[in-house]
Each structure stands twice: as C-alpha cells, then as structure tokens.
C-alpha positions in Angstrom: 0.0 0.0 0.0 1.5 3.6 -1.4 1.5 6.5 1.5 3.0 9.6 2.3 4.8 10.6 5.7 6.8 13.4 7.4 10.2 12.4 7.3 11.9 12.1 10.5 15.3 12.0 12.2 15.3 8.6 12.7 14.9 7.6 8.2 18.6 9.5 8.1 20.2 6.0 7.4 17.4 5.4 4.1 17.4 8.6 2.8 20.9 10.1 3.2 21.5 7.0 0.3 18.8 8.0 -1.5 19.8 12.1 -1.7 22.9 10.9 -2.7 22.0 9.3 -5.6 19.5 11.9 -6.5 22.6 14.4 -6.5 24.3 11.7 -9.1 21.8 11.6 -12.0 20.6 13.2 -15.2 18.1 15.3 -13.1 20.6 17.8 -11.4 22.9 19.5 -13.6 25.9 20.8 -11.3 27.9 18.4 -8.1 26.5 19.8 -4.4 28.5 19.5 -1.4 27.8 16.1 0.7 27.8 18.9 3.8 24.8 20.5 1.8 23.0 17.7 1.8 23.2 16.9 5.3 22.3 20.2 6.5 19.1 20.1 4.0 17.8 16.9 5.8 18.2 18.4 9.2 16.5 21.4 8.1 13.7 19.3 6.5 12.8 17.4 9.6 13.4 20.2 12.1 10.7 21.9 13.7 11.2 25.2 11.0 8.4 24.4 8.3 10.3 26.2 5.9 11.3 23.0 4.4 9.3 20.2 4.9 10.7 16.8 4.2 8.1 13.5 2.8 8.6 9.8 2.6 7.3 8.0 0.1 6.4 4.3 1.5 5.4 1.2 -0.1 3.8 -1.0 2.3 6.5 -0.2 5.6 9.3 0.3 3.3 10.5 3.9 1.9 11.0 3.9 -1.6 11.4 7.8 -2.0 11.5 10.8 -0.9 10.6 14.6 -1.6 11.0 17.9 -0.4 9.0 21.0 -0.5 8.8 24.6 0.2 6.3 27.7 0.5 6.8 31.0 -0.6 5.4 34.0 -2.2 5.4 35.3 -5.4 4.4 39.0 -6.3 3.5 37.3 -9.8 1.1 34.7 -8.9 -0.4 36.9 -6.3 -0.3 34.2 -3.2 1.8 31.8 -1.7 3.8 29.1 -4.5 4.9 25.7 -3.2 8.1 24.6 -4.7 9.1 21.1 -5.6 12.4 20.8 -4.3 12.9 17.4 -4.9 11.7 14.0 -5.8 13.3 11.0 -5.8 12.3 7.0 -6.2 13.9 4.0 -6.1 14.2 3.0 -9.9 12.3 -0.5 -8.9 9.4 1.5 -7.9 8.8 4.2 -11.3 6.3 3.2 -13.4 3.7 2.5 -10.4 1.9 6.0 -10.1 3.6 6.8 -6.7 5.4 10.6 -8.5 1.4 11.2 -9.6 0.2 10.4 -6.1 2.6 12.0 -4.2 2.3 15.5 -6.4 -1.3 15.2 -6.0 -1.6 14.6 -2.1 0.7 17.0 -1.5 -1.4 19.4 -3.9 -4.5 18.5 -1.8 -3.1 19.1 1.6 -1.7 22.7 0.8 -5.0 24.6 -0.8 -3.9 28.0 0.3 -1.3 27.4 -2.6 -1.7 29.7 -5.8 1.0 28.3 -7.7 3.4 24.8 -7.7 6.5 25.1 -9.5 9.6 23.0 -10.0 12.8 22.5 -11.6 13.4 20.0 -14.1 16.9 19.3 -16.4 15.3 19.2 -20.0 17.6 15.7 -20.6 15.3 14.6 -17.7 12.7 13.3 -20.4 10.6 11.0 -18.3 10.1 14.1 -15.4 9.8 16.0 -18.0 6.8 13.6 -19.4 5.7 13.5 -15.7 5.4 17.4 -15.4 3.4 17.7 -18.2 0.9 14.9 -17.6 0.1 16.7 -14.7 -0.3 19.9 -16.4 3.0 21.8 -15.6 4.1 24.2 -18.1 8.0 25.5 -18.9 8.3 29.3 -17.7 11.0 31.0 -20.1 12.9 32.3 -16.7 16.3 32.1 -17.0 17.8 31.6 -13.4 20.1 33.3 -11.9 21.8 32.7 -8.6 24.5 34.2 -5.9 25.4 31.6 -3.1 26.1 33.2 0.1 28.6 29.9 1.4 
C-alpha cells in the first residue's frame, strides 16, 4: 500500500542513500557538497516548516522521498509551493507513486496559488511526468549568488 509521511530524524540511514544518488543523475545539472545535503535533511525534519521533508512508503518500506517549500510570489499573487525534490527508487517508477505523491501534496496545501519546479530538459521521463500533470516550462532564466 502507497502513502506519504513526514520524514523524521530517525529515516537519516534510508534517505541520506537515497539524496545521494539523487545528486548523481541526469536530473541535477551541477555536483553539491555532501555537507549540503546533510544540512538540508536536518533542516527538513526540524521543527522550521520552511522545508518540509516526505517519505514515500510502499507498504512499511521507503522507496522515496521529496521535499517542498512555501513562498510568495508577487506574480502569482499568493503563496507558491516549490518542488524541491523527488526521488524514487528506480524498482518503484512506473507504479503511479510521483502522480500520487504530487497530487496529495497538492491537496493538503490549498492556500497554494502556484506549484513550481525545476526539471533538467535531458530529464525526459520528469519532463513527461510534469506535463501529464499539467506543468508548463516558464521561459525564466535563473540566476543565482550563493552566500557559502
């Protein structure tokens, strides 16, 4: 049975792996620190909602994870949720679980106007995702200055 759960302290030891080889595939386009990532785990299942951190379990057993964000944008004229990140073990794509979990997440945050994400064009089966739930490409170039 698919469901979706807070991630805690205590799923370090699953997901730490799992981050990892996020970091290592087509869908991120530049190396981040191992320190980074660390840090972004502790922030997602601190008591600061700024990041929140999700499980993605298949029966008792995590087979992904994601992480989120809330903001506002001028533009959209509310608060946006941002899809940080989303991550499943390759033997469980294919079942539904990225659908469910963008949808479930959708449904428990209503007061959000907008949902955005990033997405590495080479990244054609997110990309495929995206769409199929009726994301669109913004023509935004990005632009960044790390304060590390």
């Amino acid at each position: 049975m698919f469901h979706i759960e807070r991630m805690q302290e205590n799923m370090r030891d699953e997901v730490i792996p799992m981050v990892q080889e996020f970091y290592h595939s087509d869908a991120v386009c530049h190396p981040v620190e191992q320190a980074v990532l660390e840090r972004t785990f502790a922030d997602a299942v601190s008591e600061d909602t700024v990041l929140e951190g999700w499980v993605l379990m298949e029966d008792e057993q995590i087979v992904g994870f994601g992480y989120t964000t809330i903001y506002y944008a001028c533009e959209a004229g509310g608060k946006c949720m941002m899809f940080e990140e989303l991550y499943l073990k390759e033997e469980t794509r294919g079942k539904g679980y990225g659908s469910r979990f963008f949808r479930e997440i959708m449904e428990r945050h209503r007061e959000v106007v907008r949902f955005r994400l990033e997405v590495t064009r080479s990244n054609e089966a997110a990309v495929r995702l995206y769409e199929r739930l009726g994301f669109t490409f913004l023509e935004y170039d990005q632009m960044v200055l790390d304060r590390q």
